[in-house]
LUMVEXLUM-492860 format. One line per field, with one value per residue (C-alpha): residue in three letters; x, y, z. Coordinates in Angstrom, 1 decimal. Layout:
<pts>
aa = [ala ...]
u = [X ...]
v = [Y ...]
w = [Z ...]
</pts>
This chain:
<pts>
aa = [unk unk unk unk unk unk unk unk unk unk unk unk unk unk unk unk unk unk unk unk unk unk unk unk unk unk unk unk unk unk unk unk unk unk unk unk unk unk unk unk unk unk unk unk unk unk unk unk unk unk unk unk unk unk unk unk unk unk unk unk unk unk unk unk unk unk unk unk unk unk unk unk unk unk unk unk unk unk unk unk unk unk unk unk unk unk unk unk unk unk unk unk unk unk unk unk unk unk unk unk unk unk unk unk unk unk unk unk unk unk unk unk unk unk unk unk unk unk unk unk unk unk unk unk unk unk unk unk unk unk unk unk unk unk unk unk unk unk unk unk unk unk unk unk unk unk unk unk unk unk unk unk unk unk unk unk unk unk unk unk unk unk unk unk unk unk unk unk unk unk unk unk unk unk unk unk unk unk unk unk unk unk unk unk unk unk unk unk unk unk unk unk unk unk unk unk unk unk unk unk unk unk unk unk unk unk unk unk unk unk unk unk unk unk unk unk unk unk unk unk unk unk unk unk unk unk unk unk unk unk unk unk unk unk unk unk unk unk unk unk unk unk unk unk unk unk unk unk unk unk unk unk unk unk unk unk unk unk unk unk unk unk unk unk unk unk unk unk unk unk unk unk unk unk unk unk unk unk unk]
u = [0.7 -2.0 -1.7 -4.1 -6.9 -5.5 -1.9 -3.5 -4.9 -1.9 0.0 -1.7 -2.0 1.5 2.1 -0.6 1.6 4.9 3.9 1.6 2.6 2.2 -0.6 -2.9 -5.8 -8.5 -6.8 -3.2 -4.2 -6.2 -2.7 -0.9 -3.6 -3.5 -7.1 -9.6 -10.5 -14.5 -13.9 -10.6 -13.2 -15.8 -13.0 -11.2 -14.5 -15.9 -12.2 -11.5 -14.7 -14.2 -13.5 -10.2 -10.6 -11.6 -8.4 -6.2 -7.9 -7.3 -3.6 -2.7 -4.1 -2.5 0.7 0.4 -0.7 2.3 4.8 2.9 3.3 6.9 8.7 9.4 8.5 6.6 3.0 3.1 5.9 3.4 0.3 3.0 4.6 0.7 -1.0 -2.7 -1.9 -2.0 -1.9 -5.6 -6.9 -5.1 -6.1 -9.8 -9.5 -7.6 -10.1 -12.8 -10.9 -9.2 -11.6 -8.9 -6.2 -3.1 -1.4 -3.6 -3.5 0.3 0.6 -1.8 -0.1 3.3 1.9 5.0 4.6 5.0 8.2 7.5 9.0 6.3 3.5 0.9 0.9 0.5 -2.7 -1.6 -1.4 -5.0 -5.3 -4.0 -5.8 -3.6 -4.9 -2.8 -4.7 -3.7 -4.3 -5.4 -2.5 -4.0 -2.5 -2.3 -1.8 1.0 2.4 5.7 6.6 10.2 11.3 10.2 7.1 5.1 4.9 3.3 0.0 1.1 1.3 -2.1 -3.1 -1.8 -3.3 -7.0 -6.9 -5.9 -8.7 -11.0 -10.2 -10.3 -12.8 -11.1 -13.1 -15.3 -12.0 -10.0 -11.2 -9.1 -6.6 -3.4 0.6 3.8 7.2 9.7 12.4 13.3 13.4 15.4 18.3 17.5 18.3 15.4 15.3 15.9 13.1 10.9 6.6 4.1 0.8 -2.4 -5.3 -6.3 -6.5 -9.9 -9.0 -7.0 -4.0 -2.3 -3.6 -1.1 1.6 0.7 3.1 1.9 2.5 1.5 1.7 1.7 -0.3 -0.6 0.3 0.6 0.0 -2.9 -2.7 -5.6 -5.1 -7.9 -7.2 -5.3 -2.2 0.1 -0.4 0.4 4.0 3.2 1.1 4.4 6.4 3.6 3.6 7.7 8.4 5.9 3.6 6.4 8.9 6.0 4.1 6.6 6.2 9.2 8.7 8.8 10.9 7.9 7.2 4.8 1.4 -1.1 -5.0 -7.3 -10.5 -12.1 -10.7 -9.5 -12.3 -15.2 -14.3 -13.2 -9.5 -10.2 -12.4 -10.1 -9.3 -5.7 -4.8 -1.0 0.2 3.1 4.1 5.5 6.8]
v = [19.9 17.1 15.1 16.0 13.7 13.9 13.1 10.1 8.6 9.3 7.4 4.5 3.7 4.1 1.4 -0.7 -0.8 -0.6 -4.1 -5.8 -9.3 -7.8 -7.2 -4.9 -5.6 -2.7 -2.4 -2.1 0.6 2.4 2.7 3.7 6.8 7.0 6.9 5.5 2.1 3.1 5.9 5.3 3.0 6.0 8.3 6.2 5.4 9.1 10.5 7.7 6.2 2.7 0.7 -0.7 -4.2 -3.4 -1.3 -3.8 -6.5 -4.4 -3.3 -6.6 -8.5 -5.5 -6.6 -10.6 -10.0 -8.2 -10.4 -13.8 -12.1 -10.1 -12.8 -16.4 -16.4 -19.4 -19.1 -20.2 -17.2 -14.9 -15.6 -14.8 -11.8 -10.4 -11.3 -15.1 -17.1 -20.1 -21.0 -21.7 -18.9 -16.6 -18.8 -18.1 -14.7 -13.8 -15.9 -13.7 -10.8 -12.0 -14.5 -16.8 -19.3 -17.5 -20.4 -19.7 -15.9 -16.8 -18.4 -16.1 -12.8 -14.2 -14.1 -11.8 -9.6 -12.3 -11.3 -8.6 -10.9 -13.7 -11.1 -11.1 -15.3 -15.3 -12.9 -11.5 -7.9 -8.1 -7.6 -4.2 -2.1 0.9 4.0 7.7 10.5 14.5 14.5 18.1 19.9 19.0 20.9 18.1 18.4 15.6 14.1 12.2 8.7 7.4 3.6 1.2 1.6 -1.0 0.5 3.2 2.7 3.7 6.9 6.5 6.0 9.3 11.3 9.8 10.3 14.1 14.7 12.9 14.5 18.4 17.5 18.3 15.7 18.4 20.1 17.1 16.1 11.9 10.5 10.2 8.6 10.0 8.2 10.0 7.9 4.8 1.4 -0.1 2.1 3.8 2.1 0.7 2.8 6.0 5.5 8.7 8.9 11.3 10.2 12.9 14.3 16.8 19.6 22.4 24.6 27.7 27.2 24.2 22.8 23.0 19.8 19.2 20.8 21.3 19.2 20.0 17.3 19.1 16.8 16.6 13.5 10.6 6.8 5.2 1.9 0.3 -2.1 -4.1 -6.1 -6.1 -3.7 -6.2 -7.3 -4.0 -4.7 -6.9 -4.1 -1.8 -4.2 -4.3 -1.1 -0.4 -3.9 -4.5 -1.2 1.0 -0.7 -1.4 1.7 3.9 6.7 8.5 9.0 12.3 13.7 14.4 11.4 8.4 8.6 6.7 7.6 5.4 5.1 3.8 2.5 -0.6 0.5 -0.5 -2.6 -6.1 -6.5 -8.1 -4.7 -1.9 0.0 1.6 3.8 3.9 7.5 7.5 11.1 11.0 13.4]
w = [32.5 31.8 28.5 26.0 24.9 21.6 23.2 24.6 21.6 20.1 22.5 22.5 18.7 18.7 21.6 19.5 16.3 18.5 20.5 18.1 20.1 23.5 26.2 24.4 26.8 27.4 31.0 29.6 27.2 29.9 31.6 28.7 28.0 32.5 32.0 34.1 32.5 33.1 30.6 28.9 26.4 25.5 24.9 22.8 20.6 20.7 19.5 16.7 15.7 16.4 19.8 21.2 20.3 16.8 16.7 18.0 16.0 13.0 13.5 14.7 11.6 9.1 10.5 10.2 6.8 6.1 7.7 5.6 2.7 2.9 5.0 5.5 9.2 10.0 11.3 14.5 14.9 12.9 15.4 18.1 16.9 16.2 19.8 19.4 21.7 19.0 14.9 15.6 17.1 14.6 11.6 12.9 13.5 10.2 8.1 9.5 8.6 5.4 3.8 3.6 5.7 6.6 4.5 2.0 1.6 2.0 -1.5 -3.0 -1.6 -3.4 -6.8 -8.5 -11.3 -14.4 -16.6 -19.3 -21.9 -20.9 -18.9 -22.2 -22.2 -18.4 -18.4 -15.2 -16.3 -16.8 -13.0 -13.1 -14.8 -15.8 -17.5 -18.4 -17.4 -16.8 -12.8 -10.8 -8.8 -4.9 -1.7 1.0 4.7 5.7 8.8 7.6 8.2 8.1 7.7 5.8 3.4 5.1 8.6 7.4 8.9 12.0 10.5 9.0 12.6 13.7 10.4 11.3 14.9 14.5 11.7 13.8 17.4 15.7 13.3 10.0 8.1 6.5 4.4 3.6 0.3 0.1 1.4 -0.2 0.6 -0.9 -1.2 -1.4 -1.7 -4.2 -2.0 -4.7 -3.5 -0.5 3.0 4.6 7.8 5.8 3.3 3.8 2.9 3.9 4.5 4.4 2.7 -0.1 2.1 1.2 4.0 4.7 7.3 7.7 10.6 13.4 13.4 9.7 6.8 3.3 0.3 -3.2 -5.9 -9.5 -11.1 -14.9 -17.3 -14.7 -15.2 -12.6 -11.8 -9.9 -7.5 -5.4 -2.5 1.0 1.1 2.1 -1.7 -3.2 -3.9 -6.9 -8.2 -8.6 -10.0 -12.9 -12.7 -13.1 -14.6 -17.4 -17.9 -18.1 -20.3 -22.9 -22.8 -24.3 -21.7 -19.4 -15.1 -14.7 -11.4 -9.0 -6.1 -6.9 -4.8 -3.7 -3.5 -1.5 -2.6 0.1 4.2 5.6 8.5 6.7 4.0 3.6 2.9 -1.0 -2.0 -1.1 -3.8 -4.2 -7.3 -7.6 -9.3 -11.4 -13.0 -16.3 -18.6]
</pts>
């Protein structure tokens, strides 16, 4: 039987994120969906809302900034690894992107949580702003991601494509990520998320599975910027909110609730609030 469109799209965003470094020309991914090249183009901006190139643009860069600010691989093994062909070209192409060097968003990206002995002199904490509020229960519908917490855009990929192809958009009300697991303790490659969205229909649509988040007394921290960055917000968060606040986790999964998409908006204005459930 004939793949589906939505098979196709699928399949291609996954060989996007699965071979960031590789030959991710229009033709290539024409091959991939075994699409005529002539149409392979339309489809893929009618069904996600944005071309290939910006897609590939897009993923590739959300991967370099990942691996400048989470590794020590050198940047000439970065612009590699994410599809230029040289430090140059990538320097230009993430500056556009980014606002910033590679090298520069580098040093910036490494800022750590300061040390909650020392955290009130540095003034760092002042970037997080962190609140306590008594959050709604929300029914979400969920596609699961399992690995490591940064990969999970490919995911993300998936959840948008679906909504977009069967246009659910109309009943899913923000979009949220659950982790599941503690990365402190839990092996890498069996570190399990959901990503999804507040879900105002009936059914589950099909593929998806239900999952409710209680809500109640939760702490918000929000975050702006790139998500590669987002790791020194939790360790804020756990590090120096936590211990000085006085307040308990409670045994329900940290979230995430984006308040606006990497799609159309620059990397420094996203806006991220990270849920923590207390008792």
């Amino acid at each position: 039987m004939p793949a589906t469109y939505e098979d196709r799209i699928l399949r291609v965003l996954s060989y996007i994120h699965d071979n960031p470094g590789g030959d991710l020309s229009l033709d290539r991914l024409a091959d991939e969906a075994a699409m005529s090249r002539f149409h392979w183009h339309r489809v893929f901006r009618a069904m996600t809302g944005e071309t290939c190139a910006q897609a590939v643009r897009r993923i590739r860069l959300h991967r370099a900034a990942i691996l400048l600010v989470q590794s020590d691989t050198p940047l000439e093994h970065v612009a590699a690894q994410c599809g230029y062909p040289n430090p140059a070209s990538f320097a230009r192409a993430f500056d556009a992107a980014y606002g910033s060097r590679p090298g520069t968003f580098r040093k910036a990206g490494r800022l750590l949580a300061p040390n909650p002995d020392t955290g009130p002199e540095t003034g760092d904490n002042e970037m997080y702003e962190t609140t306590i509020r008594n959050e709604p229960r929300r029914r979400l519908i969920t596609l699961p991601h399992k690995g490591a917490y940064h990969l999970i855009g490919k995911a993300f990929e998936t959840f948008f494509a679906l909504c977009q192809s069967r246009e659910l958009w109309p009943k899913v009300g923000g979009i949220f990520s659950v982790y599941l697991d503690n990365p402190e303790v839990t092996p890498e490659a069996d570190l399990r998320s959901l990503v999804g969205g507040e879900w105002h229909g009936q059914d589950m649509p099909d593929g998806m599975a239900e999952q409710l988040l209680e809500g109640g007394k939760t702490a918000v921290l929000t975050y702006k910027g790139p998500y590669s960055g987002i790791e020194a917000a939790y360790q804020v968060l756990y590090g120096s909110w936590l211990p000085a606040s006085g307040e308990e986790p409670g045994d329900a999964p940290g979230y995430e609730i984006y308040l606006n998409s990497s799609r159309d908006t620059a990397p420094e204005e996203l806006l991220t609030e990270i849920c923590l459930p207390l008792k």
